[in-house]
C-alpha positions in Angstrom: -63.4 55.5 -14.8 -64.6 52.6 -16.8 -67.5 49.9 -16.0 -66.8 46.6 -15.6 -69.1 46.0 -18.8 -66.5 48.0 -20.8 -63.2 45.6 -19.5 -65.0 42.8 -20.5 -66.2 44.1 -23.7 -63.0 44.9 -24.1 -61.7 41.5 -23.3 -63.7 40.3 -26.2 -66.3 38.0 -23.9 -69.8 37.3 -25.6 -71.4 36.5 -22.6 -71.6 39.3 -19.7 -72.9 37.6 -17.1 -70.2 34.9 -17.7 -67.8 37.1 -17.4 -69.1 38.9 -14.7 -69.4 35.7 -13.1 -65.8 34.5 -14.2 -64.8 38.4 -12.3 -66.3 38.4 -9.0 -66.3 34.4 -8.6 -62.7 33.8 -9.8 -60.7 31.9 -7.4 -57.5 34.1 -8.3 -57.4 37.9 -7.3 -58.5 40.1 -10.4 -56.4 43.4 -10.4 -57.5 46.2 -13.1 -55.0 48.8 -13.3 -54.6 51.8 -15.6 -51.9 53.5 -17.6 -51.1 55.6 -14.5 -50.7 52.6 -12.6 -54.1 53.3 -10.4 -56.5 50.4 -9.5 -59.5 50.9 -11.2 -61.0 47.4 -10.8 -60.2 44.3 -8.0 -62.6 41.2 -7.5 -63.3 39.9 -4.2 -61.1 37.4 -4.2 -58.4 40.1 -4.5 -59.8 42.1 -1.5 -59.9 39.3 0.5 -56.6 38.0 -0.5 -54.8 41.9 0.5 -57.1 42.3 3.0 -59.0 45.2 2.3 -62.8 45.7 2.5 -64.8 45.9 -0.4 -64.3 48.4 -2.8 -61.1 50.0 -0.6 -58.8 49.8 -3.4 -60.0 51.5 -6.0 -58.1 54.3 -6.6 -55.0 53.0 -4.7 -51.5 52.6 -6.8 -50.7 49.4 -7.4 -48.0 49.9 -5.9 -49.7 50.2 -2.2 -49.7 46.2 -3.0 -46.2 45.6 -3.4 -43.6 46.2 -0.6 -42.0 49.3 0.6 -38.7 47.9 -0.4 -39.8 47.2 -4.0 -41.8 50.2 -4.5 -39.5 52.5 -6.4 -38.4 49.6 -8.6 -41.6 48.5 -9.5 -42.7 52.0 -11.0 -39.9 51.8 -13.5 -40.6 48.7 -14.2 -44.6 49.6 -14.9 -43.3 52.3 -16.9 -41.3 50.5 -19.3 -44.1 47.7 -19.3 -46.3 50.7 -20.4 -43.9 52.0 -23.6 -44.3 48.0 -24.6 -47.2 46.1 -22.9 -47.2 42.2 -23.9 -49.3 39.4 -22.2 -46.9 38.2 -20.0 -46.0 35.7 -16.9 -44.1 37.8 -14.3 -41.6 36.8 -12.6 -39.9 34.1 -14.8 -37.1 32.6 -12.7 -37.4 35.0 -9.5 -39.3 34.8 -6.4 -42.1 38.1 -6.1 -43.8 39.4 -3.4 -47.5 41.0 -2.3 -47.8 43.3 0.6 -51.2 42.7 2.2 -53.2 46.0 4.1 -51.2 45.4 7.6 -47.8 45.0 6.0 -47.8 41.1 5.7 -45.9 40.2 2.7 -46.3 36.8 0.9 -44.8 35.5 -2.0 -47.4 35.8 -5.4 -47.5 34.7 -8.9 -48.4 37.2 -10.9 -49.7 37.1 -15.3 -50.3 40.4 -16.6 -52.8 40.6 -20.0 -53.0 44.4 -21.3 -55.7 45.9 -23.4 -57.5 49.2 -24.2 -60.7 50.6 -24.9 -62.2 53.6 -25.4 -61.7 54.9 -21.4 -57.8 54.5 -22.1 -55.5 51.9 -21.6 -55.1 49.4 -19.2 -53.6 45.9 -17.8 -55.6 43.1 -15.9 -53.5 41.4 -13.2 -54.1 38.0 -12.3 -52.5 37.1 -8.7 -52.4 33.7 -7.3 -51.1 33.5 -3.3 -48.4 30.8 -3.6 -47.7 30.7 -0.3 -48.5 27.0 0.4 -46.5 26.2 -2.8 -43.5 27.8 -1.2 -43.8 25.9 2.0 -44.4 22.7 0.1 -41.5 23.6 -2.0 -39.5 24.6 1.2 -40.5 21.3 3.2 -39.5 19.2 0.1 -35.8 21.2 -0.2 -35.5 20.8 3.4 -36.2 17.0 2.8 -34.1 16.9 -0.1 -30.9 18.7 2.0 -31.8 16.4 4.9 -31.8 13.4 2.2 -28.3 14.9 1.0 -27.3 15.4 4.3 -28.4 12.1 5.4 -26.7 10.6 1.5 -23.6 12.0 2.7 -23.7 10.7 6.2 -24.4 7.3 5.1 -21.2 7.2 2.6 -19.2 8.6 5.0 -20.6 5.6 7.0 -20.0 3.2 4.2 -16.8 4.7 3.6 -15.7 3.9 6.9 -16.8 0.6 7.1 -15.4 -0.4 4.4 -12.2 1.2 5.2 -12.6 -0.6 8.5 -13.2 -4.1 6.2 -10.5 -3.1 4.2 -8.1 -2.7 6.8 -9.4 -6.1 8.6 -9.1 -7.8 5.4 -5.3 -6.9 5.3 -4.6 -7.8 8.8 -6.4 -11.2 7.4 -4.3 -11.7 4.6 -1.4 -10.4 6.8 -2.2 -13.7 9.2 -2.7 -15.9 6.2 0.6 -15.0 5.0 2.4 -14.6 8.4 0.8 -18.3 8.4 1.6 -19.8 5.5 5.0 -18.0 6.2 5.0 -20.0 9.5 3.8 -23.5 8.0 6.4 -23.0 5.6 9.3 -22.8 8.0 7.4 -25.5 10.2 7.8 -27.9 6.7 11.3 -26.6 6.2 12.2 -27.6 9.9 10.6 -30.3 9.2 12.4 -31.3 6.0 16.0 -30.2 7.7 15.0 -32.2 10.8 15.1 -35.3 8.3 17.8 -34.3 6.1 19.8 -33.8 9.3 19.0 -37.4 10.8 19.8 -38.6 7.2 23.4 -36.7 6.9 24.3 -37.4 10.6 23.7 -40.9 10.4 25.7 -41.5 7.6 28.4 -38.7 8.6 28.6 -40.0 12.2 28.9 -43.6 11.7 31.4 -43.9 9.2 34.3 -41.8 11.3 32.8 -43.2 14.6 33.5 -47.0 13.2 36.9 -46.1 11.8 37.8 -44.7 15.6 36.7 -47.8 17.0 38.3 -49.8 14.9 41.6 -47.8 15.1 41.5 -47.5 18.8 41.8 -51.2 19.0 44.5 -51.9 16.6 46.0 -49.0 17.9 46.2 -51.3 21.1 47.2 -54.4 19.2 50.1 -52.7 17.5 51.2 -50.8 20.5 51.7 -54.7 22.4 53.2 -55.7 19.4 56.0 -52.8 19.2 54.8 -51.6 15.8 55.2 -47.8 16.3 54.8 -47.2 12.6 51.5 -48.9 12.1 50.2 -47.2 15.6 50.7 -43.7 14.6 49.0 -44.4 11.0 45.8 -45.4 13.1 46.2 -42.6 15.3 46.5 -40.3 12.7 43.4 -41.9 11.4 41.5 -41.3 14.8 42.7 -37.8 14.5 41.0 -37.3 11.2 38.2 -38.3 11.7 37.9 -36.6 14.8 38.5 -33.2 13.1 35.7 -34.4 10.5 33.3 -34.9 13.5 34.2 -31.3 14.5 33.6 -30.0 11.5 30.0 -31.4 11.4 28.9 -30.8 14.8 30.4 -26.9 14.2 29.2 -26.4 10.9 25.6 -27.6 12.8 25.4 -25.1 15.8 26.4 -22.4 13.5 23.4 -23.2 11.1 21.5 -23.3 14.4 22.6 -20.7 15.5 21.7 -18.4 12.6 18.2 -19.6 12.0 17.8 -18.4 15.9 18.7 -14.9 15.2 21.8 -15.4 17.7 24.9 -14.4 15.5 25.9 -10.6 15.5 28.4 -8.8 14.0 31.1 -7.9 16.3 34.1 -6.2 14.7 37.6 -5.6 15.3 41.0 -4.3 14.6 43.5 -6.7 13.7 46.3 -7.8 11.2 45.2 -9.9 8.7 48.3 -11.8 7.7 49.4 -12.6 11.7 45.5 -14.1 11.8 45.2 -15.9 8.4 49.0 -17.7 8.9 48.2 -18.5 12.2 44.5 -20.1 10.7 46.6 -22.0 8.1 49.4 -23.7 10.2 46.2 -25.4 12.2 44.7 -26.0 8.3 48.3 -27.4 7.2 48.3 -30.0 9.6 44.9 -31.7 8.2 45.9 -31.3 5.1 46.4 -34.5 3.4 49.7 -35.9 1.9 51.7 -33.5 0.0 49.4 -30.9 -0.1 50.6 -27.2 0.3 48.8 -24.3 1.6 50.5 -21.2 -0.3 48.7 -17.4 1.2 49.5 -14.1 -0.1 47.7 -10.8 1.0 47.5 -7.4 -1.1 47.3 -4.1 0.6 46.8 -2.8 4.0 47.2 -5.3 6.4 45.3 -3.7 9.4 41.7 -4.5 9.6 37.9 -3.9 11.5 36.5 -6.8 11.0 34.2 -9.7 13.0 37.7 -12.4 13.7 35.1 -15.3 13.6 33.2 -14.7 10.9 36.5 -14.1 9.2 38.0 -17.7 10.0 35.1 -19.0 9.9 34.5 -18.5 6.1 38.5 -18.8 5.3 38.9 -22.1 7.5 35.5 -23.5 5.7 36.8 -22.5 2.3 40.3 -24.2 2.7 39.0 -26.8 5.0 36.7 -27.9 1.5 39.5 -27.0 -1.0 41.6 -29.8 1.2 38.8 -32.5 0.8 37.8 -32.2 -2.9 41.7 -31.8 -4.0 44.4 -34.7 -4.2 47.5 -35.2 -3.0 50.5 -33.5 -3.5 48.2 -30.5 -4.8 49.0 -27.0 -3.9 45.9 -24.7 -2.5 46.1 -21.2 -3.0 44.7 -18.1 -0.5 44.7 -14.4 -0.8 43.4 -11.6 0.5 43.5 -8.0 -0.1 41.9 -4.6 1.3 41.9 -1.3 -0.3 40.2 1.3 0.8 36.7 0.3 -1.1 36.9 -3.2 -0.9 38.1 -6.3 1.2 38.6 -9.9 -0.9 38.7 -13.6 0.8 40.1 -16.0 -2.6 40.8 -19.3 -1.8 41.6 -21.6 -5.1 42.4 -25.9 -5.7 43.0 -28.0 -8.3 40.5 -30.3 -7.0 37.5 -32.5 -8.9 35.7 -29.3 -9.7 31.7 -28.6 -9.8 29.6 -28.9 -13.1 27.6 -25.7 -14.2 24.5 -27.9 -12.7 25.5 -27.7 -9.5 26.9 -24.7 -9.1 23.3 -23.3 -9.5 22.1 -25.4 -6.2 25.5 -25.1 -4.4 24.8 -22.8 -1.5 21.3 -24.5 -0.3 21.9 -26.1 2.9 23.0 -29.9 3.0 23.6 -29.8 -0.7 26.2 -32.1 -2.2 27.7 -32.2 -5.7 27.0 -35.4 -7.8 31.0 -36.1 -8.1 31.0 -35.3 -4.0 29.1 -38.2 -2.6 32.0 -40.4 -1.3 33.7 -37.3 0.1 32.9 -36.6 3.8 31.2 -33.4 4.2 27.8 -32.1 6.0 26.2 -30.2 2.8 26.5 -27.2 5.4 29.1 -25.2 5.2 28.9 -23.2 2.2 25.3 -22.8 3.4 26.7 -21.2 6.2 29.5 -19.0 4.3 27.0 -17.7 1.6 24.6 -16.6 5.2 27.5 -15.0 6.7 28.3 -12.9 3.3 24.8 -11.9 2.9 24.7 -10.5 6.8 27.9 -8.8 5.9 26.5 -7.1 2.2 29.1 -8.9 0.4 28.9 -11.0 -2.4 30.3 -14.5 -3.5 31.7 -16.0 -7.0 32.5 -19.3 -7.7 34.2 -20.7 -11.1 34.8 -24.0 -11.4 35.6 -26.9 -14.2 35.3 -30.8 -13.8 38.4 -31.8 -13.3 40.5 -28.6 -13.1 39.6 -26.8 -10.1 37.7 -24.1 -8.3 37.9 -20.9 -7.0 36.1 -19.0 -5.0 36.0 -15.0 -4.3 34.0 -13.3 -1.4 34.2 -9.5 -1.7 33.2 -7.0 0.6 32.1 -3.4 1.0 35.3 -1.3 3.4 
C-alpha cells in the first residue's frame, strides 16, 4: 500500500503540506487507484461525493463506483488504459456516469493522470459531479426546443397570415380590376350613349324629313292625277322606311347582345329555299338595275341558328346594295362540306382603303368615302359579334373603287 507522502512525491510536489492540503481540501473527488484497478487512496470530497464514510473505499474496485451496467465494459477498458496509460480527459464526446453507495447514479467528468513509484503503478482520478451542468444544459435544450418549437409556430403563424394577406390582396386587386372593368364599360356606355344620340339624330331626321315631305306631295300629285310622280314619292317613303328599319334592328340586336340575351338556337333546314327566299325581299330594295346573282356549293341541308344566318347574309347584301351603283351586279354564295360552312357575299361598290379596314368592325364605325351613305356604323359590329359566338372567322378584301368581298367561314 503506499502513503499519501509517496503519491505526492511521486507527483513531483515540493511542498507536502500543500499538497496534502490541495488532497484532502480539493473541491473535486481525488480517486487513487492501482494497476489492479483497487482504490488505494480517495479524499473526502470523493467520500462524500459517493457517499461512503471515511476511509470505506479503500480497497474497493473502482469499479464498485461505476454502474452495474457498465461494469464489465469498464474493466476492459482499464486494462487497455493500463498496456498504454496517457494523462487523459475521459469521456470526450460521450456522456459518463458515477454510481454513488445506495445505487444513485449521476452523470461525472472524469481526467485521469497516471504515474508510478516505487510501490507500483498507479492512476489518480479527478471526478467532478456535473449534475447541475446537465440540468442547466437540459433546461437550456428544453428552452432552445421550446424556442424552436415556438420559431416554428410563429412561421407557421406568419405563413398564414401572409397567405391570408396574400389572398386578400388578390380579392383586392380582383375588385380593383372587376372595377376598373366596370368603370370602363360605365365610360363605354357612356361614350355609345353619345355616339348613339349622335347617329340617330342624323340617321332619323334625314329619312323622317324625306317621308314628310313625300307624304304631302304624294297628296298633291294624287289631286292632280299624276300617278307617275306619286308612286316615285311612295317608293321614296318606302325606302326610307326600310332604312329606319334597318337602324332601329341593327340597335336592339346590339342591345341585345351586350345584355347577354342572344343564344344560339339551331336547326335543320335547306339553305338554298332560305337564302332565295331572303334575296327576293333584298331584290326589291335593291336600287335601279342592280342584280342579286346566288349560287350555293355542296350539301344543301343544314343545323344551323335561321336568324343568325339571315341576319349576317341580309346585313352583308343589305350593305353591298348601299355602297354599290346602279346597274351593278352583287354576288352570294354559300357552301358546306363536311368541315366547313362559307357565307361570301361580293360588290363592285366604292370599296374600303387598307385604313379602314383595320377599324371596320368597331361599333358605329364608318368609312371616310361612306359618310353621305345612310348607314348606322352597326351592323358589321353586329356580324363580326355573331361570328365570334359562333367560332368562325371573317375576311374582307377590298380596293377603292373596285369592290369588296367579304367571307365568313365556319367550323361544321
Amino acid at each position: 500500500m503506499i502513503t499519501l507522502e509517496s503519491n505526492f512525491n511521486l507527483a513531483e510536489m515540493d511542498n507536502l503540506e500543500g499538497a496534502r492540503a490541495l488532497f484532502f481540501y480539493a473541491t473535486e473527488g481525488i480517486v487513487v487507484v492501482n494497476e489492479a484497478g483497487e482504490i488505494a487512496h480517495a479524499n473526502p470530497s470523493a467520500e462524500k461525493l459517493f457517499g461512503y464514510e471515511k476511509n470505506k473505499l479503500i480497497g474497493k474496485k473502482i469499479e464498485t463506483l461505476i454502474p452495474k451496467k457498465f461494469t464489465s465494459s469498464h474493466q476492459h477498458h482499464r486494462e487497455a488504459f493500463n498496456q498504454n496509460p496517457h494523462a487523459r480527459a475521459m469521456g470526450s464526446g460521450m456522456d459518463l456516469f458515477a454510481m454513488k453507495k445506495d445505487g444513485t447514479e449521476f452523470p461525472v467528468e472524469i481526467s485521469l493522470s497516471p504515474f508510478a513509484n516505487a510501490d507500483g503503478k498507479f492512476v489518480i482520478a479527478f471526478i467532478i459531479d456535473i449534475s447541475k451542468r446537465k440540468k442547466a444544459e437540459e433546461s437550456v435544450r428544453r428552452q432552445k426546443d421550446e424556442l424552436e418549437k415556438l420559431n416554428k409556430e410563429l412561421d407557421s403563424k406568419v405563413k398564414q397570415r401572409t397567405l391570408v394577406l396574400e389572398e386578400a390582396i388578390a380579392e383586392l386587386n380582383k375588385t380593383k380590376e372587376e372595377l376598373n372593368e366596370a368603370l370602363q364599360k360605365e365610360k363605354e356606355l357612356g361614350d355609345l350613349k353619345s355616339r348613339f344620340v349622335s347617329m340617330a339624330s342624323h340617321e332619323f331626321r334625314t329619312p323622317l324629313a324625306t317621308i314628310l315631305s313625300s307624304l304631302s306631295l304624294v297628296k298633291k300629285y294624287g289631286e292632280q292625277g299624276e300617278k307617275e310622280k306619286q308612286e316615285k314619292h311612295l317608293e321614296r317613303i318606302k325606302t326610307s322606311v326600310n332604312n329606319l328599319t334597318d337602324i332601329i334592328s341593327d340597335v336592339l340586336s346590339l342591345s341585345k347582345m351586350e345584355e347577354g340575351k342572344i343564344s344560339v338556337s339551331p336547326e335543320t333546314f335547306a339553305i338554298t329555299e332560305f337564302a332565295n327566299e331572303m334575296l327576293k325581299e333584298l331584290q326589291q330594295v335593291a336600287k335601279h338595275g342592280q342584280q342579286i346573282h346566288y349560287k350555293h356549293i355542296g350539301s344543301d341541308e343544314i343545323s344551323f341558328d335561321k336568324k343568325i344566318f339571315r341576319h349576317i347574309l341580309f346585313n352583308l347584301i343589305s350593305n353591298a346594295i348601299k355602297f354599290s351603283p346602279e346597274g351593278k351586279t352583287i354576288h352570294a354564295a354559300t357552301s358546306l362540306n363536311e368541315n366547313d360552312f362559307t357565307i361570301s357575299v361580293s360588290d363592285s361598290g366604292i370599296g374600303i382603303s387598307a385604313e379602314d379596314r383595320e377599324h371596320l368592325f368597331e361599333r358605329f364605325f364608318r368609312g371616310h368615302n361612306a359618310t353621305n351613305i345612310q348607314g348606322s356604323g352597326l351592323g358589321l359590329n353586329i356580324v363580326a359579334k355573331y361570328v365570334e359566338m359562333l367560332n368562325g372567322k371573317i375576311e374582307c378584301n377590298s380596293e377603292l373603287e373596285v369592290g369588296t368581298e367579304f367571307i365568313i367561314t365556319f367550323p361544321n
